[in-house]
C-alpha positions as CSV (number, residue, x, y, z in Angstrom):
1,X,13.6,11.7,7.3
2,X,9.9,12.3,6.5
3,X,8.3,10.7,3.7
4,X,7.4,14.0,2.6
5,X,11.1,15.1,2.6
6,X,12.4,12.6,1.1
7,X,9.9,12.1,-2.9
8,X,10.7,16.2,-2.6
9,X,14.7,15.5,-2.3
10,X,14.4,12.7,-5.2
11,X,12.5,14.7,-7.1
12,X,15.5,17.0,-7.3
13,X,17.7,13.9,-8.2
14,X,15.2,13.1,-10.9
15,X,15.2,17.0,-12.5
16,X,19.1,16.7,-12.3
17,X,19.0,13.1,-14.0
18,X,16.3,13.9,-16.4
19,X,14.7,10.9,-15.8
20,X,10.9,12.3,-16.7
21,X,9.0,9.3,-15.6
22,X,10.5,8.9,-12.2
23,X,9.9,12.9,-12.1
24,X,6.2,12.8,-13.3
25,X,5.5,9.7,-11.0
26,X,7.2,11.6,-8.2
27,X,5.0,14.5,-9.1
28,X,1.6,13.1,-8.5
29,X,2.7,11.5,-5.5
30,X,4.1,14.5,-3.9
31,X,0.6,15.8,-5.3
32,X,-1.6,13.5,-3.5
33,X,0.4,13.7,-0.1
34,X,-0.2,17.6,-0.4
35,X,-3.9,17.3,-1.6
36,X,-4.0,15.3,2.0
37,X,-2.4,17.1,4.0
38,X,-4.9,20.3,2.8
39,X,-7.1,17.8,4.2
40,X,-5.7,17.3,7.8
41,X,-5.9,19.7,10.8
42,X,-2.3,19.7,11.6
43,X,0.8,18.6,10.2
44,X,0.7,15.1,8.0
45,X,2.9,12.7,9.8
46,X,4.5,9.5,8.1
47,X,1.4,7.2,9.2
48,X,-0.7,9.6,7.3
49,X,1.7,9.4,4.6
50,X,1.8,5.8,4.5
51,X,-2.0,5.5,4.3
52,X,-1.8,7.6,0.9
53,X,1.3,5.9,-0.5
54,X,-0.5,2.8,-0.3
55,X,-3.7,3.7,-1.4
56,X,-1.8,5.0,-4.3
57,X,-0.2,1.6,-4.7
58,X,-4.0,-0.1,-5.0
59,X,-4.5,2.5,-7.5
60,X,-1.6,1.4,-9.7
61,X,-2.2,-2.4,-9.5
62,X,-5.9,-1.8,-10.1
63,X,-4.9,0.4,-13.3
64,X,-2.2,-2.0,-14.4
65,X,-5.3,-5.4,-14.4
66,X,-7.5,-2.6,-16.3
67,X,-4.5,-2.0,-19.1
68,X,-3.8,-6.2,-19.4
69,X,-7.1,-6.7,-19.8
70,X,-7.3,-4.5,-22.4
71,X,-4.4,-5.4,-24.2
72,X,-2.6,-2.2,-23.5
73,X,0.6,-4.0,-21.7
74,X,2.6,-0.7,-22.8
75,X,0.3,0.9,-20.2
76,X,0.2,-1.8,-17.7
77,X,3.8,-2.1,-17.8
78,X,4.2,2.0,-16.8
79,X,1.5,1.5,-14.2
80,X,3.5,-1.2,-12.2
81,X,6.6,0.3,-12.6
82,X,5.0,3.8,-10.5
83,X,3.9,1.0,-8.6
84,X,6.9,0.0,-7.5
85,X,8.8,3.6,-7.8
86,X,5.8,4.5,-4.8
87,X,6.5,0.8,-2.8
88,X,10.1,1.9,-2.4
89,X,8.6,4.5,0.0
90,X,7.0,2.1,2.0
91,X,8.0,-0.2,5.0
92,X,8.4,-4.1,3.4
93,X,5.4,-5.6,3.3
94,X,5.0,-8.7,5.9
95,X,5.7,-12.4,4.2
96,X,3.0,-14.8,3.9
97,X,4.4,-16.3,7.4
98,X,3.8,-13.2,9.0
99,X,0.4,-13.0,7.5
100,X,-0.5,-16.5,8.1
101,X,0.7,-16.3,12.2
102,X,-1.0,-13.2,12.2
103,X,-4.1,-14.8,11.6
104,X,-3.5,-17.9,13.4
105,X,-2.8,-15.6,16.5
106,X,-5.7,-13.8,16.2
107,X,-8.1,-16.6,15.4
108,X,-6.5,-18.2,19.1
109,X,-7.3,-14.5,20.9
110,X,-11.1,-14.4,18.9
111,X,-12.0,-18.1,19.4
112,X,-13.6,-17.7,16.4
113,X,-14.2,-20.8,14.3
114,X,-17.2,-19.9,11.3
115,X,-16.6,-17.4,8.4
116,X,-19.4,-15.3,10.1
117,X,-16.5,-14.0,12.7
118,X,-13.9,-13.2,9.7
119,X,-14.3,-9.4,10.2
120,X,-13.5,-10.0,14.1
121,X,-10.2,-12.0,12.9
122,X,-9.4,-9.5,10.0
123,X,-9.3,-6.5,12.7
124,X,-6.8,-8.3,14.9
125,X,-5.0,-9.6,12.5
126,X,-4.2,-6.1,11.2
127,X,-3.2,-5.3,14.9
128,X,-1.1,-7.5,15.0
129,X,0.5,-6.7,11.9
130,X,0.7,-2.7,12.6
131,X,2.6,-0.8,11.0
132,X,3.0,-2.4,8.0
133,X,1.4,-2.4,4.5
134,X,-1.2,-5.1,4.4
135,X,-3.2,-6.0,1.2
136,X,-7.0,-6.1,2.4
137,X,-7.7,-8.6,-0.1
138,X,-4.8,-10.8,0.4
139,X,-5.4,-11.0,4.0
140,X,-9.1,-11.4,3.4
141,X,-8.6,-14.4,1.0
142,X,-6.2,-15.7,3.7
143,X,-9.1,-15.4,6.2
144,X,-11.5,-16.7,4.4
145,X,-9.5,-20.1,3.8
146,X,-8.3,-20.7,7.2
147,X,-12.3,-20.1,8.7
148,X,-13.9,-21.5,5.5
């Protein structure tokens, strides 16, 4: 089932439940995968989809450090939750291994052995890891120690 399909079928669930901050957190996601599919020249397909749910993600976690530091954890606490609600939508991130093979495969394909060739390592490791939600920064970091 499209991703699509499915926040508009639990959205349903949600109005039936009553459960008003699933429904609202629901709500702006089905709102941001419509503002981009405006965007699009055909239909929005789940990769597209993907793209925004995880931008979305960023969004939440970046909100959530904003709220600690702060002092509103009330807030913080709401952010990561929609975080989480809009993760369920997403394939399961890879696990450090995967990350760290990743980059050990591609630094063996790029021969590349000085932090000048990280952004040559970062674009295969991403290849390597298609199709599944990377954090930038993580894998960054990760590049950055193993060339550093």
């Amino acid at each position: 089932m499209p991703i699509a399909d499915q926040v508009n079928r639990d959205m349903t669930e949600a109005m039936k439940a009553k459960q008003v901050d699933r429904l609202n957190a629901l709500r702006m996601v089905k709102t941001a995968l419509k503002l981009r599919e405006t965007e699009l020249t055909g239909p929005m397909d789940d990769a597209e989809a993907m793209k925004v749910l995880q931008k979305l993600v960023n969004q939440r976690h970046d909100a959530a450090e904003q709220y600690r530091a702060a002092g509103r954890i009330d807030r913080a606490d709401k952010e990561e939750e929609e975080a989480r609600l809009i993760q369920s939508y997403l394939p399961v991130p890879p696990t450090n291994e995967e990350i760290l093979a990743a980059i050990e495969a591609a630094v063996a394909e790029s021969g590349a052995s000085s932090i000048k060739e990280m952004g040559v390592v970062i674009k295969l490791a991403r290849q390597k890891l298609e199709g599944k939600p990377i954090d930038g920064k993580l894998l960054s970091d990760q590049v950055k120690a193993r060339l550093g």
